[in-house]
Chimera marker file (.cmm) of the C-alpha trace (Angstrom):
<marker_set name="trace">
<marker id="1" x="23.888" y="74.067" z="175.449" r="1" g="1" b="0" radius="0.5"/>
<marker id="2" x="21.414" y="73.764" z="172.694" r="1" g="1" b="0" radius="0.5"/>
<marker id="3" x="21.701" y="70.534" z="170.211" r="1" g="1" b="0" radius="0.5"/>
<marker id="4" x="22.362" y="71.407" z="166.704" r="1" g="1" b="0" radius="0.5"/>
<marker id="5" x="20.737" y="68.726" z="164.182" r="1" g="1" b="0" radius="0.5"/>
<marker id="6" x="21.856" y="68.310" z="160.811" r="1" g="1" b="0" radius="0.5"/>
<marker id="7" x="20.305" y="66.964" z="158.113" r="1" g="1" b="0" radius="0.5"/>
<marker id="8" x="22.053" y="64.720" z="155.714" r="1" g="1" b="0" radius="0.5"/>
<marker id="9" x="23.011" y="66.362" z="152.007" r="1" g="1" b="0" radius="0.5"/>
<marker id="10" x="20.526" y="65.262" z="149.707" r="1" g="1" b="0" radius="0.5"/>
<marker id="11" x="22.022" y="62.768" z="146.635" r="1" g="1" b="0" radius="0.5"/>
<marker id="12" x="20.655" y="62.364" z="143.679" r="1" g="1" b="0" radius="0.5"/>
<marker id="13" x="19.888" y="58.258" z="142.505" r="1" g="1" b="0" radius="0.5"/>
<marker id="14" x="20.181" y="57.850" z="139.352" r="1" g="1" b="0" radius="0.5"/>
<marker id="15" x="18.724" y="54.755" z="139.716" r="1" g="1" b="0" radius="0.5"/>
<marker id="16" x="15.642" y="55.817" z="140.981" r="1" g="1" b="0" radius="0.5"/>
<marker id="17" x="12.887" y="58.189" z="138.719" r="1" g="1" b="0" radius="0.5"/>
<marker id="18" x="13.188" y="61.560" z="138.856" r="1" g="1" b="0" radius="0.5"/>
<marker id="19" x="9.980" y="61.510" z="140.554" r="1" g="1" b="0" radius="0.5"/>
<marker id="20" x="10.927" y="58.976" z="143.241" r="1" g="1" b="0" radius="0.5"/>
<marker id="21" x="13.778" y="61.553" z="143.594" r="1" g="1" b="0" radius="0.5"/>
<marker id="22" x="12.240" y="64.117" z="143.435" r="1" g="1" b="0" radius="0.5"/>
<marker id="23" x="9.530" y="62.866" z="146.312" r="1" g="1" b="0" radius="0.5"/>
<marker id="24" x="12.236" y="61.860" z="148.964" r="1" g="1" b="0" radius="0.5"/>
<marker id="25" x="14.314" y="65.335" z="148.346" r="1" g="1" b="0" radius="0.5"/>
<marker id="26" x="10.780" y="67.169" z="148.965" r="1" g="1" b="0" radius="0.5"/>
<marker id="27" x="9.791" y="64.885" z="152.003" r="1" g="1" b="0" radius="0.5"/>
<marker id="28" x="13.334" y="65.693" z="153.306" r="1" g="1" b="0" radius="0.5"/>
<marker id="29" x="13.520" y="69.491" z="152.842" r="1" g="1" b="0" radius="0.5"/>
<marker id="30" x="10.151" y="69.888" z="154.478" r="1" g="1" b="0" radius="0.5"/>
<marker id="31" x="11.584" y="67.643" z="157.681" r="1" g="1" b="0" radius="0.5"/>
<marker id="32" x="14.171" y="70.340" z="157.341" r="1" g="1" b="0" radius="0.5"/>
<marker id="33" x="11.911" y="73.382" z="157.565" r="1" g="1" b="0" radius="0.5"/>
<marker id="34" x="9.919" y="71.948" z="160.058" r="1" g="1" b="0" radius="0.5"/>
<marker id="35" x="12.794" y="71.645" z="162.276" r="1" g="1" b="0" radius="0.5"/>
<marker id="36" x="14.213" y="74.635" z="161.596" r="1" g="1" b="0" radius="0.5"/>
<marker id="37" x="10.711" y="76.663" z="161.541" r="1" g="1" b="0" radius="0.5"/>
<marker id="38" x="11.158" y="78.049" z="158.217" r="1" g="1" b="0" radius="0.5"/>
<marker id="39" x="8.466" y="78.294" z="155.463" r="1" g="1" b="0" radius="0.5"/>
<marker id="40" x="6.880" y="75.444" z="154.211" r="1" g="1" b="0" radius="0.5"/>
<marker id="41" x="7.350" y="74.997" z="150.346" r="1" g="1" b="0" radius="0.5"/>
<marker id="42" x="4.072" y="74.240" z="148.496" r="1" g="1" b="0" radius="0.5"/>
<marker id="43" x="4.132" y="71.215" z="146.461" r="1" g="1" b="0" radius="0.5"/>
<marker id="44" x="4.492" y="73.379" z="142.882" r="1" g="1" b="0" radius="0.5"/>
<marker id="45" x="6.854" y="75.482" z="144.614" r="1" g="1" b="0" radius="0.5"/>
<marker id="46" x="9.491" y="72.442" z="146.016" r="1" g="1" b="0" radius="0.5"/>
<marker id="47" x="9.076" y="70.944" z="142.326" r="1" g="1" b="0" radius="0.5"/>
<marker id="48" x="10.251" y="74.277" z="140.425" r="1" g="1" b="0" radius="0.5"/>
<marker id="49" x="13.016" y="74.254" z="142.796" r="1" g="1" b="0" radius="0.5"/>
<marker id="50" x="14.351" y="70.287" z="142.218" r="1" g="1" b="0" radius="0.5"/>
<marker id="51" x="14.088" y="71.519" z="138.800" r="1" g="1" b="0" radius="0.5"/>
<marker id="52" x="16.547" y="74.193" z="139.544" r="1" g="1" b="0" radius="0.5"/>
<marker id="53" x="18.585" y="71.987" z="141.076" r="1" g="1" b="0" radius="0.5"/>
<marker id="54" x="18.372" y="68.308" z="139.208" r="1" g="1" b="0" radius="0.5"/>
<marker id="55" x="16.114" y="69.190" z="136.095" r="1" g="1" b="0" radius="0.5"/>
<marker id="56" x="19.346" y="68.092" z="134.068" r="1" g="1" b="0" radius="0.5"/>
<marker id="57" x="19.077" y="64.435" z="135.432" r="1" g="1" b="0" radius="0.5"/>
<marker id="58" x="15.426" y="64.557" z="133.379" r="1" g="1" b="0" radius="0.5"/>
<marker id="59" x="15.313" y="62.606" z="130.359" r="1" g="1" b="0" radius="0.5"/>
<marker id="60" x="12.645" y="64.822" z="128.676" r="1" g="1" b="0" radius="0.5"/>
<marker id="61" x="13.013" y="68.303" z="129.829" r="1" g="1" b="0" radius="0.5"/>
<marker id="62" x="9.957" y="69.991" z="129.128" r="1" g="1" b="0" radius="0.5"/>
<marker id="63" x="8.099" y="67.116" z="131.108" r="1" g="1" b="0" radius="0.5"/>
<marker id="64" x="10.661" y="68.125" z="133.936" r="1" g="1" b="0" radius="0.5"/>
<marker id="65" x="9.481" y="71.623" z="133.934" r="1" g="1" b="0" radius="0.5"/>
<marker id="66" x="5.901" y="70.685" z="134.883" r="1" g="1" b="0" radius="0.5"/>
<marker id="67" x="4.677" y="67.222" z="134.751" r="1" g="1" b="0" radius="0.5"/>
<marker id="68" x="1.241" y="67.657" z="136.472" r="1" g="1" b="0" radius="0.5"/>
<marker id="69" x="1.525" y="63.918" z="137.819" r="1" g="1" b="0" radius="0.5"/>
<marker id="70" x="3.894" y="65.045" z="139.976" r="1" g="1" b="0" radius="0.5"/>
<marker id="71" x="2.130" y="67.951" z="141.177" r="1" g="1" b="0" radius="0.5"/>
<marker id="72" x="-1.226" y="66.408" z="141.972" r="1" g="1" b="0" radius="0.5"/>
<marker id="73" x="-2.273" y="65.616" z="145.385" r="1" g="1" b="0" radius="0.5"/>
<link id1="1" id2="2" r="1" g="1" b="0" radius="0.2"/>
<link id1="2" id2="3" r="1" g="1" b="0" radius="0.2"/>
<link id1="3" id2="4" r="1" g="1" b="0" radius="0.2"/>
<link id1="4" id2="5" r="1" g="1" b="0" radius="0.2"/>
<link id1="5" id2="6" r="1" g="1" b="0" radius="0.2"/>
<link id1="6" id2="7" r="1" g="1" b="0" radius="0.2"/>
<link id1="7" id2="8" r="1" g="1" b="0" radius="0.2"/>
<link id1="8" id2="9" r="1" g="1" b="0" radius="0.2"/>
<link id1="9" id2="10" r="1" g="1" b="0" radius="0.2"/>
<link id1="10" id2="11" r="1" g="1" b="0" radius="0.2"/>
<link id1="11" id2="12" r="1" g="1" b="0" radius="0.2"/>
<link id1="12" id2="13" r="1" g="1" b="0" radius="0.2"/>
<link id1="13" id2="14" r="1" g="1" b="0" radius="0.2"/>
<link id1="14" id2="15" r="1" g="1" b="0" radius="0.2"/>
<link id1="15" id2="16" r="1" g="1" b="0" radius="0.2"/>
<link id1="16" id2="17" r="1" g="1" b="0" radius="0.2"/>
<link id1="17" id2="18" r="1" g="1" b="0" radius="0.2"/>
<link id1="18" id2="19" r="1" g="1" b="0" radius="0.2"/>
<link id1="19" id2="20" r="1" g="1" b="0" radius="0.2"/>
<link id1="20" id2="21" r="1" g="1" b="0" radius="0.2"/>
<link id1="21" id2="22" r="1" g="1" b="0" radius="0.2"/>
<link id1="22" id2="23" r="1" g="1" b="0" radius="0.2"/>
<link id1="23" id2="24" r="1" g="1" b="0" radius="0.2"/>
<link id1="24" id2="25" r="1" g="1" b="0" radius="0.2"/>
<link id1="25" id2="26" r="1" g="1" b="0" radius="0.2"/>
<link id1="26" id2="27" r="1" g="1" b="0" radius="0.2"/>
<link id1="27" id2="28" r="1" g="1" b="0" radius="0.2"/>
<link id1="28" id2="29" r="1" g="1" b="0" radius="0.2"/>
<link id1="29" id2="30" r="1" g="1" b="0" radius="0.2"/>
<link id1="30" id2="31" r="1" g="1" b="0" radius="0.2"/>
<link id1="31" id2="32" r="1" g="1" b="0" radius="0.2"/>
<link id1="32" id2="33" r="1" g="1" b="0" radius="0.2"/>
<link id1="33" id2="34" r="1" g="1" b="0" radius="0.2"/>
<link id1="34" id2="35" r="1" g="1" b="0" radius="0.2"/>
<link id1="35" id2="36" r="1" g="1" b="0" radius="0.2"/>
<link id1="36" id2="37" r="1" g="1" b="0" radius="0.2"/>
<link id1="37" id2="38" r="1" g="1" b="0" radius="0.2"/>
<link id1="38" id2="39" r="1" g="1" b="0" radius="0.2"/>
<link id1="39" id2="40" r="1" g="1" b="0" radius="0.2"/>
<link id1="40" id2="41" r="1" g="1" b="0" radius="0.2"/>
<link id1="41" id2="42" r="1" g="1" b="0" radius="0.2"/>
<link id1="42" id2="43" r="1" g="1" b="0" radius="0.2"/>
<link id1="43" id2="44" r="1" g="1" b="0" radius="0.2"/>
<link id1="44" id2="45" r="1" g="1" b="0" radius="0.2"/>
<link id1="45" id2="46" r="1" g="1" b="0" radius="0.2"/>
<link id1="46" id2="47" r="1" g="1" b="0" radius="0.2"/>
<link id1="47" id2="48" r="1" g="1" b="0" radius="0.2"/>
<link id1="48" id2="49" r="1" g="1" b="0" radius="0.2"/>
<link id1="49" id2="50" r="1" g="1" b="0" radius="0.2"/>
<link id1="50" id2="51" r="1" g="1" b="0" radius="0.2"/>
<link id1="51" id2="52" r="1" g="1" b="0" radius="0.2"/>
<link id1="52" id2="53" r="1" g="1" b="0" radius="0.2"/>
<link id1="53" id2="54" r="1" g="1" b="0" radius="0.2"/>
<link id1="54" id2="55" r="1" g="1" b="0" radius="0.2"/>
<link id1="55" id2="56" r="1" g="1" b="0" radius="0.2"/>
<link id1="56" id2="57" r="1" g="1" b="0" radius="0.2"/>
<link id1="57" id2="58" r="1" g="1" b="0" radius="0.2"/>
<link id1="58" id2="59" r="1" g="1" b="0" radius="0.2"/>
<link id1="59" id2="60" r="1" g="1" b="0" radius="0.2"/>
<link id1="60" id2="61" r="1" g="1" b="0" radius="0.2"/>
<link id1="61" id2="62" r="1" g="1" b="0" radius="0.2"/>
<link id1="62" id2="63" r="1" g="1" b="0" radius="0.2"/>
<link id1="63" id2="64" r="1" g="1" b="0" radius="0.2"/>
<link id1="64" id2="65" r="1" g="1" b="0" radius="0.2"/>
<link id1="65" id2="66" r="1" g="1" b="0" radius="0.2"/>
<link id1="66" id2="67" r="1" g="1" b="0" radius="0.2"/>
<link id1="67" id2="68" r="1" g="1" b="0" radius="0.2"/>
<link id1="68" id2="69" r="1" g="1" b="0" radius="0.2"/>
<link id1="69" id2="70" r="1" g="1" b="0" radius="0.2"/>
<link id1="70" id2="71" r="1" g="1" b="0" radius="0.2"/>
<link id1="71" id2="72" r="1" g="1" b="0" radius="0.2"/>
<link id1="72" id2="73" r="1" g="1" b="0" radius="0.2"/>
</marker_set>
């Protein structure tokens, strides 16, 4: 019988930055493709997608659409 693994659902802290967030959910999800074998987001790729998904939690939305600190490395 083959294990399944599941990963945790990812939750927002609003206590945390939207980058901090946004750094663990993108950290996590690539765990998740690994494991799964699935495509690889690129960095600018993962980002517009937390965007989709949390861009509301952002203070200053047009930051939140493409804040280049975030994106750099």
């Amino acid at each position: 019988m083959e294990e399944v693994m599941s990963m945790e659902e990812f939750k927002y802290d609003d206590h945390d930055t939207f980058e901090n967030n946004f750094a663990r959910w993108h950290y996590a999800n690539t765990v998740e493709r690994e494991m799964y074998r699935d495509r690889i987001l690129s960095k600018e790729e993962a980002y517009n997608r937390f965007v989709k998904y949390w861009g509301y939690k952002y203070t200053n939305p047009v930051r939140a659409r493409r804040p280049s600190s975030i994106l750099v490395n």
